[in-house]
SETOR-80652 format. One line per field, with one value per atom (N, C-alpha, C): residue number from 1; atom name; x, y, z. Coordinates in steps of 0.1 Angstrom, whole numbers. Atoms other than C-alpha are relative to their C-alpha. Example, Ala and Ser with C-alpha at 12.3 -4.5 7.8 and 13.67 -1.06 7.14 Angstrom:
# residues 2
romar = 1_1_1_2_2_2 $
timi = N_CA_C_N_CA_C $
c1 = 9_123_9_-9_137_-8 $
c2 = -12_-45_12_-11_-11_11 $
c3 = 0_78_0_0_71_8 $
//
This chain:
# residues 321
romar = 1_1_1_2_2_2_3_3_3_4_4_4_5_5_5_6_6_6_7_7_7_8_8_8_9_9_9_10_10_10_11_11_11_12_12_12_13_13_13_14_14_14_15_15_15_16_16_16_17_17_17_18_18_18_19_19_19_20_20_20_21_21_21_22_22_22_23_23_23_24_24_24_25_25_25_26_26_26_27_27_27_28_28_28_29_29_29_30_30_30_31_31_31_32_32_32_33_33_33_34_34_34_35_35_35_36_36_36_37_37_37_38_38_38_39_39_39_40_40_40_41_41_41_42_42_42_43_43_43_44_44_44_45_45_45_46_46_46_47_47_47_48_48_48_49_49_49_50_50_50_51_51_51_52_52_52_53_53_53_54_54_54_55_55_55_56_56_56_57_57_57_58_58_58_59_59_59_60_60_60_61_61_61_62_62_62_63_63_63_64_64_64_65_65_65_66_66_66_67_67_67_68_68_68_69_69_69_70_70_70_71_71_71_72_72_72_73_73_73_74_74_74_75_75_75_76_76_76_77_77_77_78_78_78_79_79_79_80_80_80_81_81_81_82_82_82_83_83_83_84_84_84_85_85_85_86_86_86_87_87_87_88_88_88_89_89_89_90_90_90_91_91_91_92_92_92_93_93_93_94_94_94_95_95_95_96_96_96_97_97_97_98_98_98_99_99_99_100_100_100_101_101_101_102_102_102_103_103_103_104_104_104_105_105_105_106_106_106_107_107_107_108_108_108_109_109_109_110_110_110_111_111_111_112_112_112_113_113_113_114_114_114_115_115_115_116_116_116_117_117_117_118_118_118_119_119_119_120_120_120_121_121_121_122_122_122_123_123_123_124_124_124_125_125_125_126_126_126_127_127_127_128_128_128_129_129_129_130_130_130_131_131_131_132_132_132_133_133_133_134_134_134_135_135_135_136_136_136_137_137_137_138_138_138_139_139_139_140_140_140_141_141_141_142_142_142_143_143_143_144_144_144_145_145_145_146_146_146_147_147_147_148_148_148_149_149_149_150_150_150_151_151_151_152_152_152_153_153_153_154_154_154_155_155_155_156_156_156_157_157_157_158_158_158_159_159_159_160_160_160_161_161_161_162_162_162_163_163_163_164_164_164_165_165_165_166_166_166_167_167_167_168_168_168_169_169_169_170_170_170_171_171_171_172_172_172_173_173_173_174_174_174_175_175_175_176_176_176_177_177_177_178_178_178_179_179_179_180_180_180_181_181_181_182_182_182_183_183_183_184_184_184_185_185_185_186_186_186_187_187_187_188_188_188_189_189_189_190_190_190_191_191_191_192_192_192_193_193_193_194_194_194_195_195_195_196_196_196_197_197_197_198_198_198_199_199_199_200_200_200_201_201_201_202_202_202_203_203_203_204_204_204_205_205_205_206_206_206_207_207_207_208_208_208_209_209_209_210_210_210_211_211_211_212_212_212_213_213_213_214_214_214_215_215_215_216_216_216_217_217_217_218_218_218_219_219_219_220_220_220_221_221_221_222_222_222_223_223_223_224_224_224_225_225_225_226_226_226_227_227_227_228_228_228_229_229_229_230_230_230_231_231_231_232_232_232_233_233_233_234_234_234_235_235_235_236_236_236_237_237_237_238_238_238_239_239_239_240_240_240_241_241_241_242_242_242_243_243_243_244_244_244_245_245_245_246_246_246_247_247_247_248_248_248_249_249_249_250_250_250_251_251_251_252_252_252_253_253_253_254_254_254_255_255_255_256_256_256_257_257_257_258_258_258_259_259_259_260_260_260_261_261_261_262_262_262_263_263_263_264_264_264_265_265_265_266_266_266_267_267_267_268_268_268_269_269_269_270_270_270_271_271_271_272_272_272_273_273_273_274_274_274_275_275_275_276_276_276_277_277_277_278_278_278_279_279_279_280_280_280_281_281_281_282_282_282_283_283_283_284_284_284_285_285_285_286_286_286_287_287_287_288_288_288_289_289_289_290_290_290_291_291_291_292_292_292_293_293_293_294_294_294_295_295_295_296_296_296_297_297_297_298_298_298_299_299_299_300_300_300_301_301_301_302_302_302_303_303_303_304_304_304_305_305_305_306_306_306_307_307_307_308_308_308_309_309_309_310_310_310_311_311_311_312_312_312_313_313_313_314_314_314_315_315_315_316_316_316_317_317_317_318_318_318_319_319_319_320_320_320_321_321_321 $
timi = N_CA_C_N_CA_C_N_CA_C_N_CA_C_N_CA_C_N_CA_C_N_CA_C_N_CA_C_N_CA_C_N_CA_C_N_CA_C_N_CA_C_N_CA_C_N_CA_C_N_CA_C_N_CA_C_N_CA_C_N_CA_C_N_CA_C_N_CA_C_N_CA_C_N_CA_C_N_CA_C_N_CA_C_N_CA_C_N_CA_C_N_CA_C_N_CA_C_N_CA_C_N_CA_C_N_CA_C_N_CA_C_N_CA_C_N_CA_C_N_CA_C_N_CA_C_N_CA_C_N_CA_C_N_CA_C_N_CA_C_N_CA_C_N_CA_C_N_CA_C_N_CA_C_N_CA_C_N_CA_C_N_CA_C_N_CA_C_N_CA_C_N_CA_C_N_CA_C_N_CA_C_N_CA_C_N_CA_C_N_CA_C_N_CA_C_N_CA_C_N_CA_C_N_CA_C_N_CA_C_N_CA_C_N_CA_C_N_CA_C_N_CA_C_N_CA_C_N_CA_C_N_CA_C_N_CA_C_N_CA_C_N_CA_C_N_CA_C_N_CA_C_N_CA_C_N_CA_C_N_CA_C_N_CA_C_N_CA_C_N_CA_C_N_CA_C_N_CA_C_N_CA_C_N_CA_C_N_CA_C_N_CA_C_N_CA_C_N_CA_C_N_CA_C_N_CA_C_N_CA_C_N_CA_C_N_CA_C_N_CA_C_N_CA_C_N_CA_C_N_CA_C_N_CA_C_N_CA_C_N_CA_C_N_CA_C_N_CA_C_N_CA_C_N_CA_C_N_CA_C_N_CA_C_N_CA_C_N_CA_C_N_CA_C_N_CA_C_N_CA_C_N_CA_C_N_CA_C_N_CA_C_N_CA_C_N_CA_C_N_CA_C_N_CA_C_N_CA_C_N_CA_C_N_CA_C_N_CA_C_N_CA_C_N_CA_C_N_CA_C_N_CA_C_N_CA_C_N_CA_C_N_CA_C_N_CA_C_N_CA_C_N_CA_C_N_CA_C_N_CA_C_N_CA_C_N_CA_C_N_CA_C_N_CA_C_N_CA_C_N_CA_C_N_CA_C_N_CA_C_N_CA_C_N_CA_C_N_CA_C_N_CA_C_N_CA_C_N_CA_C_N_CA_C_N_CA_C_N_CA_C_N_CA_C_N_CA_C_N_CA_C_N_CA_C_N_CA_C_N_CA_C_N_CA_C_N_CA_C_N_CA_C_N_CA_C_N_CA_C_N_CA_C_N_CA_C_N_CA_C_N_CA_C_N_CA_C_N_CA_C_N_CA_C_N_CA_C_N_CA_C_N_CA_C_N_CA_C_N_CA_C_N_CA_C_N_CA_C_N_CA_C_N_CA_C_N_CA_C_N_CA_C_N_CA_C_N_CA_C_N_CA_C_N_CA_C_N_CA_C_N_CA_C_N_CA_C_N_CA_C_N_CA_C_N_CA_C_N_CA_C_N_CA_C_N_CA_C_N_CA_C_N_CA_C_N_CA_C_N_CA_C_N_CA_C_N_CA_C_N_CA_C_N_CA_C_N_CA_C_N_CA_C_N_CA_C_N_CA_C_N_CA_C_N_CA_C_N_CA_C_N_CA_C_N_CA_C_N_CA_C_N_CA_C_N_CA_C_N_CA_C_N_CA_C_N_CA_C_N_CA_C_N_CA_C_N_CA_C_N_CA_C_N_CA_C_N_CA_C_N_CA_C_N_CA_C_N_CA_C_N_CA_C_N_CA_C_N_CA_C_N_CA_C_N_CA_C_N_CA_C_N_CA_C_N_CA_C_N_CA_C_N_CA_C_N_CA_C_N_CA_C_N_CA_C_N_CA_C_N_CA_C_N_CA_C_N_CA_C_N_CA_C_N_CA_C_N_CA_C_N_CA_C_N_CA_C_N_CA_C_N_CA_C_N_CA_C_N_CA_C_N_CA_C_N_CA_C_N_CA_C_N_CA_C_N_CA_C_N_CA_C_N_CA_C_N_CA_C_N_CA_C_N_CA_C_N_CA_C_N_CA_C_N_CA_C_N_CA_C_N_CA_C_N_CA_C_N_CA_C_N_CA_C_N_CA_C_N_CA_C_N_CA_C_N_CA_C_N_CA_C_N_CA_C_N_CA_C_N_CA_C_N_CA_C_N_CA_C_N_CA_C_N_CA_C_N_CA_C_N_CA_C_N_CA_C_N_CA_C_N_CA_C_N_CA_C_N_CA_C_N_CA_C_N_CA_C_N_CA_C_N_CA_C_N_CA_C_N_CA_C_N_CA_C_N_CA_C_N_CA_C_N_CA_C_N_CA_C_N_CA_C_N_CA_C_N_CA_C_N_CA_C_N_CA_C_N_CA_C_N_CA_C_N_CA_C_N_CA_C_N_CA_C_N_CA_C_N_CA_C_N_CA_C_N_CA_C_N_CA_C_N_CA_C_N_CA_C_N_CA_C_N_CA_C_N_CA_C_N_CA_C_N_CA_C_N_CA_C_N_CA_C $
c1 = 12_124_1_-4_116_-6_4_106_-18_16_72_-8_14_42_-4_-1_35_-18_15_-3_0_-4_12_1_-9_16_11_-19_48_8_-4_70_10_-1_79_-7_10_49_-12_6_33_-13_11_0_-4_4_-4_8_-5_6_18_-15_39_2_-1_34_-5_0_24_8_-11_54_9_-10_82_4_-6_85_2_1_75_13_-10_103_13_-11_129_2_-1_117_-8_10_101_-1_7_81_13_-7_102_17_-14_137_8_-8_150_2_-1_139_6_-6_158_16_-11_187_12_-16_222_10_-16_242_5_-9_252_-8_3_246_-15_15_210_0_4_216_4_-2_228_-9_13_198_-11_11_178_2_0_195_-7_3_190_-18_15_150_-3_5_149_1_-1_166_-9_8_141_-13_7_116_-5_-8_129_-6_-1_124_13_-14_161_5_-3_162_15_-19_201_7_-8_214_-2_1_194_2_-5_201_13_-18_242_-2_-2_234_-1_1_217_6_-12_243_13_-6_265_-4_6_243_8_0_249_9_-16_287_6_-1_288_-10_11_256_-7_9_241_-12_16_211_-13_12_189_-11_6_160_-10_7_144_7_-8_175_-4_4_172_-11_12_136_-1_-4_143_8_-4_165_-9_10_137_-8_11_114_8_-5_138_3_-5_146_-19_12_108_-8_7_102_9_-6_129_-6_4_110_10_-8_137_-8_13_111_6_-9_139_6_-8_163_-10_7_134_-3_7_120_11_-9_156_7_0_160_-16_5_126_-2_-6_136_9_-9_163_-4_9_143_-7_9_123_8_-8_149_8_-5_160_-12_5_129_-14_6_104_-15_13_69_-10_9_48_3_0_64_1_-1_63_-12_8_31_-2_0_38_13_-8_68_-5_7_52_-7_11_25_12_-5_52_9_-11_74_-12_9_44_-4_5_35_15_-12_72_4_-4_75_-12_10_42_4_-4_54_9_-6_80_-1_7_61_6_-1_68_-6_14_35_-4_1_38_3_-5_65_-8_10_40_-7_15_12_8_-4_33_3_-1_44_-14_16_4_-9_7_-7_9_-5_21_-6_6_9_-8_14_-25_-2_-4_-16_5_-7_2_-9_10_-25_-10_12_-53_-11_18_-80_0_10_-107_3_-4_-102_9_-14_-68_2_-1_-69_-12_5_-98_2_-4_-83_13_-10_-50_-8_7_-77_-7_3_-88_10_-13_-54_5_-5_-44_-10_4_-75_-4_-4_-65_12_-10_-29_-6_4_-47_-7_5_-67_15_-10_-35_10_-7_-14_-5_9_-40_-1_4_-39_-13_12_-73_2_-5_-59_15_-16_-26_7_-7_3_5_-4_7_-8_7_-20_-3_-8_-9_5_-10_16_-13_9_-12_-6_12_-35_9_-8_-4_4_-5_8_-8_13_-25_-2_1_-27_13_-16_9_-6_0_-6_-8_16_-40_14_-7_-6_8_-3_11_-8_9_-21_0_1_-24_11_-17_13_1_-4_5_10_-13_33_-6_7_15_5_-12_44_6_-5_53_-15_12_19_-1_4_17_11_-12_51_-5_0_42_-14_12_4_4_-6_23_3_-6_43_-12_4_17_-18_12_-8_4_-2_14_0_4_10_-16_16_-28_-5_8_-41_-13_15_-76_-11_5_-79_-4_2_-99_4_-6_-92_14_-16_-52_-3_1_-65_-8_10_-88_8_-11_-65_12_-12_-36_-6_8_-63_1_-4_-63_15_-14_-24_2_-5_-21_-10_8_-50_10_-4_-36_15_-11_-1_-3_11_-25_10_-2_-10_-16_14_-47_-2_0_-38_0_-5_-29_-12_9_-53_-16_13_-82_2_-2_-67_-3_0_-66_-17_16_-105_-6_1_-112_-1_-1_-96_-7_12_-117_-8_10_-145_-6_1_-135_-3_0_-130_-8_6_-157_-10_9_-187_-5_3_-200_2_-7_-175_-3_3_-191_11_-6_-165_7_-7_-144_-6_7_-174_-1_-2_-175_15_-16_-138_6_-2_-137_-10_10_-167_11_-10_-142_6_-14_-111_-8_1_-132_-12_8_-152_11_-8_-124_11_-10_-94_0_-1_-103_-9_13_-138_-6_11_-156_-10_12_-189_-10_11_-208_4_-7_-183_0_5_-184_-15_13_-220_-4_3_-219_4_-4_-201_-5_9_-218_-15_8_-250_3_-1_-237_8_-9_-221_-20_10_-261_-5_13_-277_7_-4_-258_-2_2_-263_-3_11_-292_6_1_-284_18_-16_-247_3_-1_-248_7_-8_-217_-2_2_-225_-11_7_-260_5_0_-246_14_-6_-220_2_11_-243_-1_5_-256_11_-10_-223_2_-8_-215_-17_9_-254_0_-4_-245_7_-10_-216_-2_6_-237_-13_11_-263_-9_17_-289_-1_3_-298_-11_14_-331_4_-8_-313_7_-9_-288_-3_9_-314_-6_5_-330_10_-10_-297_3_-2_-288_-14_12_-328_0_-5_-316_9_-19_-283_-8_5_-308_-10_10_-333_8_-11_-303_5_-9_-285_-4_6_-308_11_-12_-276_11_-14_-253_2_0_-239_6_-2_-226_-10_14_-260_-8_7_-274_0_-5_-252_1_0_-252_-18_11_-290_-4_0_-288_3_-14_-259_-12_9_-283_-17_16_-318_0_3_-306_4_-5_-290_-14_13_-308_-4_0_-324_-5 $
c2 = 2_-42_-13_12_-79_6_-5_-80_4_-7_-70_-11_14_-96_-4_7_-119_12_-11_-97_11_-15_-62_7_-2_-43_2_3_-45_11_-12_-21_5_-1_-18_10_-10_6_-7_4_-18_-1_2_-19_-13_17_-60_1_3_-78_-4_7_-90_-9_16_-123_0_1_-119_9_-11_-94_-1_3_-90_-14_18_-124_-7_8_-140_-2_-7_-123_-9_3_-134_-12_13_-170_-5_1_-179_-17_12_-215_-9_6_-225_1_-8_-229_-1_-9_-227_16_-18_-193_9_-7_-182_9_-11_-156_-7_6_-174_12_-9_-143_6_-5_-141_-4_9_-160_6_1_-167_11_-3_-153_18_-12_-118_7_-11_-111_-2_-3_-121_10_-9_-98_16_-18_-71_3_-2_-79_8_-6_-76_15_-12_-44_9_-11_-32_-6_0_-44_12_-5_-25_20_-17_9_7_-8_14_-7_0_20_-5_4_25_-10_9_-2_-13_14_-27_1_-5_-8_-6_6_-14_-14_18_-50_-6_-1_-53_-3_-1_-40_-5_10_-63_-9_12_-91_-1_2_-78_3_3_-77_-14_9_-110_-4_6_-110_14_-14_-74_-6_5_-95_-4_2_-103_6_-10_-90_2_-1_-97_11_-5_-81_17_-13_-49_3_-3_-47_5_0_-49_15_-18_-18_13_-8_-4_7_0_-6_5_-8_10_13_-17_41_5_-6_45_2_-2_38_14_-7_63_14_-9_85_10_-1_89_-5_9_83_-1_2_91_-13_11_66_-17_10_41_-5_4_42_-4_-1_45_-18_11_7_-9_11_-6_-2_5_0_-3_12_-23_-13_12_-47_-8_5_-49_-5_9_-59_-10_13_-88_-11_6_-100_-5_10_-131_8_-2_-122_2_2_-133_11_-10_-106_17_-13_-77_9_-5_-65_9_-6_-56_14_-9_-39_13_-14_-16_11_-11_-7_9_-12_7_7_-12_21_13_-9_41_7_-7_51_11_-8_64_9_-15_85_12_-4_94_14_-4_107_12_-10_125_10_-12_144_1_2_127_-11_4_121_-7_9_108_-10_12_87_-11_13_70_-4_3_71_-13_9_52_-19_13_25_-6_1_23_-6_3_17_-16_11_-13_-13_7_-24_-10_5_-27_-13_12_-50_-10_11_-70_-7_0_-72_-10_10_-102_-1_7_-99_17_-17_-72_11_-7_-56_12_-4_-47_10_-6_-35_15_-6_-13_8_-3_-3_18_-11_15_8_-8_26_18_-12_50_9_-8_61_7_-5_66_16_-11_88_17_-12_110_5_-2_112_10_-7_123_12_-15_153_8_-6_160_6_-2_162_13_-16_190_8_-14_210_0_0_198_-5_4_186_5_-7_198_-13_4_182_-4_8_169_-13_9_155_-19_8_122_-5_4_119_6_-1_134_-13_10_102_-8_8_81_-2_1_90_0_3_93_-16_14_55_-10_3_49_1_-2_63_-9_14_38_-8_10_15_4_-1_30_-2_3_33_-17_14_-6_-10_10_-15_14_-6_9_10_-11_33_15_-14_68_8_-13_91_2_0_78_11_-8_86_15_-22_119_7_-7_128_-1_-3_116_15_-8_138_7_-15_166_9_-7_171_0_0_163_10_-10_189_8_-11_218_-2_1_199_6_0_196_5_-8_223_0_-5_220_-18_15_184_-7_7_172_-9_17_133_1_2_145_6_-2_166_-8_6_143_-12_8_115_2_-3_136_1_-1_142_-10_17_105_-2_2_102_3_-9_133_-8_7_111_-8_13_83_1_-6_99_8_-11_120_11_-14_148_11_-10_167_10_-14_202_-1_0_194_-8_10_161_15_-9_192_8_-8_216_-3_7_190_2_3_180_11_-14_218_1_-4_221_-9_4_193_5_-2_206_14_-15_242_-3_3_222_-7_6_200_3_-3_210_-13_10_175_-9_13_152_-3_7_134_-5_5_115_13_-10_146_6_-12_164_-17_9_127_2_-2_126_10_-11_162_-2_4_152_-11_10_123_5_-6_144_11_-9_170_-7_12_137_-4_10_117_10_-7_137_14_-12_174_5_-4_167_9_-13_195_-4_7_178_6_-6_202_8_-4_212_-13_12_174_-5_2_171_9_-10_200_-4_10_176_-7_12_145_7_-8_170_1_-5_181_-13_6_150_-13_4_136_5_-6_161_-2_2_150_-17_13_114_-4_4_102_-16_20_64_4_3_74_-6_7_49_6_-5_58_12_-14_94_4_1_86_-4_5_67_9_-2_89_15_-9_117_0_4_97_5_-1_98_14_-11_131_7_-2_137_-2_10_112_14_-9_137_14_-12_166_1_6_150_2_6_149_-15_15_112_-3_-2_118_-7_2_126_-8_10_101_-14_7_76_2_-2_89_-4_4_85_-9_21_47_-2_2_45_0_-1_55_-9_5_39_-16_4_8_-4_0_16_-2_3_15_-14_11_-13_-5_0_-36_-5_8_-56_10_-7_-27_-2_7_-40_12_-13_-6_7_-7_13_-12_9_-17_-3_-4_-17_12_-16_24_-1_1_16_-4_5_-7_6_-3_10_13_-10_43_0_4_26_-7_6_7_7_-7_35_5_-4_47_14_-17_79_5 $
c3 = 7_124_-8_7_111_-19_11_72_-3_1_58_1_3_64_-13_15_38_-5_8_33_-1_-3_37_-12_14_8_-3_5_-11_-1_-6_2_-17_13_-37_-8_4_-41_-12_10_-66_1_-1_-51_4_-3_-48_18_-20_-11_-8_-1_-3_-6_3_-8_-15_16_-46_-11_7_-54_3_-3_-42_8_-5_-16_-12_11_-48_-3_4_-67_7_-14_-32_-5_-6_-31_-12_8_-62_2_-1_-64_-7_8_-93_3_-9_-81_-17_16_-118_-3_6_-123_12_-6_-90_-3_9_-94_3_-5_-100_-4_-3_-99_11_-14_-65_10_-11_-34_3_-5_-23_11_-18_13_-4_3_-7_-2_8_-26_13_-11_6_9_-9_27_-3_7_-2_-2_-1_-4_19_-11_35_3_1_32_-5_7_7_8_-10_30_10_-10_56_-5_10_28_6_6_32_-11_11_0_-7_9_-10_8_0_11_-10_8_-8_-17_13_-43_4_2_-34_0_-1_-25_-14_11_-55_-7_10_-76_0_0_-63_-7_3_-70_-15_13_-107_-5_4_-111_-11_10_-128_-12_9_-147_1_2_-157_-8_5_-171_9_-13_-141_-1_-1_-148_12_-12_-115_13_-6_-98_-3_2_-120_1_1_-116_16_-10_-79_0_1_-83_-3_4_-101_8_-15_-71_7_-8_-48_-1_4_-68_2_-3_-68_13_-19_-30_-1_-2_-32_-5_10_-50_-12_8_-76_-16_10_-107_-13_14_-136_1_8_-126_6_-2_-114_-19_13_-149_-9_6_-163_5_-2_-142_-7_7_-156_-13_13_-189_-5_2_-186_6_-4_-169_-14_10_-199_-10_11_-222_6_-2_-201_6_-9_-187_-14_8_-200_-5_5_-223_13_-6_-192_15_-16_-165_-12_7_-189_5_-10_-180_7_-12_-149_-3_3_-159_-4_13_-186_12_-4_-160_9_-10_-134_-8_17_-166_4_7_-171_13_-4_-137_3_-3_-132_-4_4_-160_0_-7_-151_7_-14_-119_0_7_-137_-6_14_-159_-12_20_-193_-2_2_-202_-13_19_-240_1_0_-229_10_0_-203_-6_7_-225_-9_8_-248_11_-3_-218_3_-5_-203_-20_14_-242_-10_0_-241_8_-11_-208_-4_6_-225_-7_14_-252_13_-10_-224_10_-5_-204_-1_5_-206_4_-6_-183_0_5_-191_11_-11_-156_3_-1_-159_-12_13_-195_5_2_-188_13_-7_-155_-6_10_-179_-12_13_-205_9_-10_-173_4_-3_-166_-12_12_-204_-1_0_-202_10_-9_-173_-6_7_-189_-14_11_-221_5_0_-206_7_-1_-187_-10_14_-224_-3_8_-233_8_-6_-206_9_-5_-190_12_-16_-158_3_-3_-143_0_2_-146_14_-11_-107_4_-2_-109_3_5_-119_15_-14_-91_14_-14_-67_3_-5_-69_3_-3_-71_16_-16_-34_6_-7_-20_0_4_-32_11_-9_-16_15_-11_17_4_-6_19_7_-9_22_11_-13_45_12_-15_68_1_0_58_6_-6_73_13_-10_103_-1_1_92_-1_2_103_-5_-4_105_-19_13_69_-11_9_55_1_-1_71_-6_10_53_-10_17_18_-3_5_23_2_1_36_-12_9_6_-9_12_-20_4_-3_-3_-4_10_-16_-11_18_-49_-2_6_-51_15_-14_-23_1_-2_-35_2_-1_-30_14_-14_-1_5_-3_-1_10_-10_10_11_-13_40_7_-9_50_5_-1_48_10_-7_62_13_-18_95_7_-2_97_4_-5_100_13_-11_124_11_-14_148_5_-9_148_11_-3_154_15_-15_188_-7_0_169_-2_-1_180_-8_11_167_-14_13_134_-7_7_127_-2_8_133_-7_12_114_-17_11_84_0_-4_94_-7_-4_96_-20_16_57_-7_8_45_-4_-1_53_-8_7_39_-16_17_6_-6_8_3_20_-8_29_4_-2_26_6_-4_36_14_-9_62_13_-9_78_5_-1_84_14_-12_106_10_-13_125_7_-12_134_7_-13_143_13_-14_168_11_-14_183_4_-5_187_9_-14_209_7_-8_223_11_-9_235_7_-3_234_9_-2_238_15_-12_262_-3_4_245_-5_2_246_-12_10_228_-11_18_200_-5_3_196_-3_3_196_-15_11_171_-10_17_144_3_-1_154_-7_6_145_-15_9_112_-8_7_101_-2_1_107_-9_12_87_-14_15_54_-1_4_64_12_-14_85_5_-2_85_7_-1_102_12_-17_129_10_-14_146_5_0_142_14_-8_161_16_-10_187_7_-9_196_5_-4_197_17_-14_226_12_-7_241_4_-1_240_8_-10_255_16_-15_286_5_-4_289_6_-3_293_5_-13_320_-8_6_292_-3_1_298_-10_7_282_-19_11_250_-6_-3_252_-4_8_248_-11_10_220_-11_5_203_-5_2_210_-6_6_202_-18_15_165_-3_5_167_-2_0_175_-11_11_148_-9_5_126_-3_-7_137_14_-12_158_6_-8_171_4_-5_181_16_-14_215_9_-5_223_7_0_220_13_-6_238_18_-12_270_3_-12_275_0_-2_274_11_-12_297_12_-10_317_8_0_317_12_-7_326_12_-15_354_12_-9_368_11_-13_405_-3_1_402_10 $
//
């Protein structure tokens, strides 16, 4: 496996791309501020590794690096991020608050915020509140500041008792998984939502999400099962009654249990293009041509340029009868 793409997110969990986090960090612009405690081609092997999300080889490399110089704070911060890919969130947080006592005014910041989501994660909720209310102050553009003033105030109903105490760590790995779907890694995503569905069982977003994994994965049985418990938990969710209509469109061929979510994923949202048009499809499939058209006719009314709709139109009306 080569390393992560420079626009991938940062296999660090930090939420930014590669290329504005960790590479940075690897290869920085300024070659002064690169790390002189132990050969360049060390700490690159140990970024690729954490790349890679094997975690403890690139922690040992690491902790090489910092045999002659326990001050690095790019190095330790680097450790930091591996214990938390690791999901290790004590001694992550227990590495970026040593980060923070070696490292410059202008990268603190960043530090504080993942201080804070770590012990977060942990469930010592004072002590983030305290690093998220550091952050803050650290912080310069309104965005960002008023981004942790949203978090402080989830933390704070959590303190009281007004939200549970996984919570926290629920939205965090849900957030982890967008990246995994974003660097293609199914198999990963569908492990982190696994586990954090017996946290938060009443949370649609993780089955709906986790349906998505098990597709892409053609694990069938399971992606509808997820679908299925969406829908148990939130009647609404649209996408859910579309993708169960694809998996018994494409996969299953059960035209008219597919037609039957393509149906019900309309009636909560008329304008659902794809929904209309694949209606049609699942009409075609079940010799109502008639119907079929009426469909793309929508999908059309919709979306006059859909080239889909446009060609089974065609495909349809030129056929001999």
């Amino acid at each position: 496996m080569g390393t992560t793409p420079r626009n991938s997110p940062c296999p660090c969990g930090s939420g930014k791309k590669f290329k504005n986090c960790c590479l940075e960090k690897q290869f920085p612009s300024d070659t002064q501020q690169q790390p002189d405690d132990g050969p360049q081609e060390k700490i690159a092997v140990a970024y690729k590794a954490m790349s890679e999300k094997r975690w403890h080889d690139a922690v040992n490399i690491f902790k090489e690096c910092l045999e002659d110089r326990s001050d690095s704070a790019r190095i330790i911060e680097a450790i930091a991020s591996c214990y938390d890919g690791e999901e290790d969130f004590l001694r992550a947080s227990e590495f970026y608050e040593k980060a923070l006592a070696f490292s410059k005014d202008s990268e603190k910041a960043q530090i504080l915020y993942r201080l804070g989501v770590s012990r977060a994660c942990s469930g010592r909720i004072e002590k983030s509140m305290e690093a998220f209310e550091q952050a803050k102050e650290a912080f310069h553009a309104p965005q960002e500041r008023e981004a942790i003033e949203k978090i402080l105030e989830e933390l704070c109903q959590i303190k009281s008792g007004n939200k549970p105490l996984y919570s926290f760590l629920s939205q965090v790995q849900l957030q982890r998984a967008f990246s995994d779907f974003d660097d293609e890694n199914y198999e990963h995503a569908a492990i982190r939502l696994e586990k954090i569905s017996s946290l938060d069982p009443t949370n649609s977003a993780i089955y709906y999400n986790l349906g998505v994994a098990y597709a892409f994965l053609k694990r069938e049985d399971e992606a509808l099962a997820s679908f299925e418990k969406t829908i148990e938990l939130d009647p609404e969710y649209v996408t859910a009654y579309y993708n169960l209509g694809q998996i018994y469109l494409i996969a299953r061929r059960d035209f008219s249990r597919a037609l039957n979510y393509f149906d019900r994923a309309v009636s909560f949202r008329d304008n659902y293009i794809g929904a209309h048009h694949q209606k049609g499809v699942a009409y075609e499939m079940l010799g109502d041509t008639e119907k079929a058209i009426q469909c793309w006719n929508k999908t059309l009314e919709l979306d006059p340029g859909n080239k889909q709709a446009l060609e089974n139109l065609q495909r349809v009306q030129n056929k001999p009868s």
